[in-house]
C-alpha positions in Angstrom: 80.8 74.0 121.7 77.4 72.0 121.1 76.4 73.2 124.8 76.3 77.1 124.0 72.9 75.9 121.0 74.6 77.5 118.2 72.6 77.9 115.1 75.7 78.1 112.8 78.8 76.9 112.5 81.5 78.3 110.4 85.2 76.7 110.5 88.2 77.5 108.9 89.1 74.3 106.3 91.4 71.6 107.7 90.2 72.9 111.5 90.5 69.8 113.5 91.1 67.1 115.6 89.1 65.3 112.8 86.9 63.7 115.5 85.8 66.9 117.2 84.7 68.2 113.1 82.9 65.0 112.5 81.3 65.3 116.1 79.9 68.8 115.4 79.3 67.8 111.1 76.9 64.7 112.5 74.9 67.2 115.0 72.6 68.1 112.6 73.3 72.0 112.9 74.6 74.1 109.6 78.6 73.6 109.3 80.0 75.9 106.6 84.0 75.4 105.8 86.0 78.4 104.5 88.5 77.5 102.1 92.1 78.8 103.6 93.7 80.9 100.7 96.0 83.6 100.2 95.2 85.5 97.3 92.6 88.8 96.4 90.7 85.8 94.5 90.7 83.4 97.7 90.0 86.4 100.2 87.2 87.3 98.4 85.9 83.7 97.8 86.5 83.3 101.7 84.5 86.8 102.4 81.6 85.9 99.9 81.1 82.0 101.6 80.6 83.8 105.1 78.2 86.1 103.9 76.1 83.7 102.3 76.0 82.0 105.3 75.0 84.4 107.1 72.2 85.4 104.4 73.9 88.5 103.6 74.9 87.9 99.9 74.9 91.3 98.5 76.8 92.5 101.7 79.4 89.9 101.2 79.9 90.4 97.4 80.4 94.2 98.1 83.3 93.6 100.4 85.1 91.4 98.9 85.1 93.4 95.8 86.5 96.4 98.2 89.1 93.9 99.2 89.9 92.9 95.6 90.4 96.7 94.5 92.8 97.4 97.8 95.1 95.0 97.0 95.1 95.7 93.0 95.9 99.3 94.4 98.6 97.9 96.4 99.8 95.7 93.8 100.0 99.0 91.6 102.4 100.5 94.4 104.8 97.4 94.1 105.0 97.2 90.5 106.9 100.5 90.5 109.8 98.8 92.9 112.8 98.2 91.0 114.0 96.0 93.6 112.0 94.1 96.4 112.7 94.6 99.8 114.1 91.2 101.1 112.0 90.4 104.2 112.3 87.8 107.2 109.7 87.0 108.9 110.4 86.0 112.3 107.6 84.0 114.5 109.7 83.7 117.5 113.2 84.0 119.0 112.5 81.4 121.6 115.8 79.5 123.1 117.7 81.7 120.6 116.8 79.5 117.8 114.9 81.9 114.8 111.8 80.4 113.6 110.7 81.9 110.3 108.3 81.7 107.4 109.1 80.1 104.4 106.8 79.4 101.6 103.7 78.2 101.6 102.6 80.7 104.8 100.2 83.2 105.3 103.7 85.6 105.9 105.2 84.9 102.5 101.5 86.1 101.1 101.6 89.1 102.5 105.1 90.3 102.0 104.5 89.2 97.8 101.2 91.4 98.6 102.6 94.2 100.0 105.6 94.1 97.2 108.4 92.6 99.2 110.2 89.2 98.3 110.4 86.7 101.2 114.0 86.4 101.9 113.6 82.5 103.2 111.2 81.2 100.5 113.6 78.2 100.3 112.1 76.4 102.9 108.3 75.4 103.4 106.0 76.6 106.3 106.8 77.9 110.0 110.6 76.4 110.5 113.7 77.2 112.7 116.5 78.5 110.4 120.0 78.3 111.0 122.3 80.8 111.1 124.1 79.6 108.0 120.6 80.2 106.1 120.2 83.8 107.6 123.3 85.0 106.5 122.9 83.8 103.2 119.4 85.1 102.8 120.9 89.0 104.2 117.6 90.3 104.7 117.2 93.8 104.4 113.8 94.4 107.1 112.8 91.9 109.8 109.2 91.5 109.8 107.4 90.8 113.4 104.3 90.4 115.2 103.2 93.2 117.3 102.8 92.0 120.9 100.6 95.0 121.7 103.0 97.2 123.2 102.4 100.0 120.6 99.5 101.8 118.7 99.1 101.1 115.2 99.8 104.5 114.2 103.2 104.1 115.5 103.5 100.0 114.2 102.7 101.6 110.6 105.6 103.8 110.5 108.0 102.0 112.1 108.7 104.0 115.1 107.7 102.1 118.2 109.7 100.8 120.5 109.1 97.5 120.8 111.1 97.1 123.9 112.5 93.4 124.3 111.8 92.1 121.2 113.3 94.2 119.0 116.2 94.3 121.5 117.1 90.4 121.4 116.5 89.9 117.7 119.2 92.8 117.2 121.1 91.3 120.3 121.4 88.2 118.0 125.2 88.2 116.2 123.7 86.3 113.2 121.6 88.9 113.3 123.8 91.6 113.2 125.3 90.1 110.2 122.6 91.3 107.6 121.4 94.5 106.2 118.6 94.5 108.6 120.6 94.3 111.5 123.4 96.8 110.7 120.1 98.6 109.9 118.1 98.3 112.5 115.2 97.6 109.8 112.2 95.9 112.0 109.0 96.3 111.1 106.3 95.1 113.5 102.3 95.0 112.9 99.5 92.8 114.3 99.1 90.0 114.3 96.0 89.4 113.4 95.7 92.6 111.2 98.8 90.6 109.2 98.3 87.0 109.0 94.6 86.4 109.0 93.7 87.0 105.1 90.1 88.3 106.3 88.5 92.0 104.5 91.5 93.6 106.2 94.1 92.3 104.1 93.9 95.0 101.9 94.4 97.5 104.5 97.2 95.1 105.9 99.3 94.9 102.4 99.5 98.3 102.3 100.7 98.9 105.7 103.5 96.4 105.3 104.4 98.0 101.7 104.3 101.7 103.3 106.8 100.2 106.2 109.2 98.3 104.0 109.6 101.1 101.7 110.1 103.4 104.6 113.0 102.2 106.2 116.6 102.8 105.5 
């Protein structure tokens, strides 16, 4: 990293191994770290500490006040929901063993965002579930990561085919056990566009709010 001369460095807090941040903190070169959080407040903290490093301020304070009123919009969507979607968010079906997100993740954040209530918020960060714990947690959508295989357009409404993916996790007989799999109720997006808490998590909440609430 030290061999490209940057004049910057930005890094995402708790980026590691320790030793490779204390090698680039002691080279005597700029190192700005950008608090993780998941809320408008946090976004826009994270938004506003880029800009200034950057030494575009006024820039900075702009969009994360854009960011701020996208969400508020979308929070305004979610209050009228009499009752919340119940979402799963699946990582990976690797092996046949689901790994979800529980509390504490970037994927519970957005589902509360975008109005839904994470349907595995009893266990903490990125874990394989059982399939005890799915059918007790019947979600109604499965939530998954968009592999590229369709346009956003079509990952917004809900009508790609996702080919493989959504295949096996419908394929899966604990699966077929909830109200998302009797359903067919899977909603991918991207990646990125989903998890990273950057200035389009705005526009990321209320694509996830438009899809839950569209599916049957």
């Amino acid at each position: 990293m030290l061999s490209v001369g940057p004049d910057l460095i930005i890094a995402d807090e708790g980026a590691g191994p320790p030793e490779a941040i204390s090698v680039l903190q002691g080279a005597k070169i700029p190192f700005v770290e950008v608090p993780e959080a998941y809320t408008a407040e946090g976004i826009a903290t994270k938004i506003t500490t880029v800009a200034e490093a950057l030494g575009v301020a006024e820039k900075g304070a702009a969009l994360s006040e854009k960011v701020k009123a996208d969400l508020a919009e979308v929070s305004g969507f979610s209050a009228g929901v009499e009752t919340p979607k119940k979402v799963l968010f699946i990582l990976s079906l690797q092996g046949g063993r689901i790994m979800a997100g529980g509390a504490g993740t970037s994927a519970d954040a957005i589902i509360t965002l975008a109005g839904g209530q994470n349907a595995v918020s009893g266990i903490e960060g990125y874990k394989p579930v059982t399939d005890e714990a799915i059918i007790a947690a019947q979600p109604d959508v499965i939530l998954m990561m968009d592999r590229g295989e369709a346009s956003a357009d079509a990952t917004a409404n809900g009508s790609a085919d996702h080919g493989a993916a959504k295949e096996g996790a419908l394929a899966m007989p604990v699966i077929q056990t909830t109200p998302a799999g009797k359903n067919g109720a899977i909603v991918f997006m991207d990646g990125l566009l989903l998890l990273g808490f950057g200035p389009r998590t705005g526009e990321a909440a209320r694509q996830l709010h438009d899809a839950l609430y569209a599916v049957n």
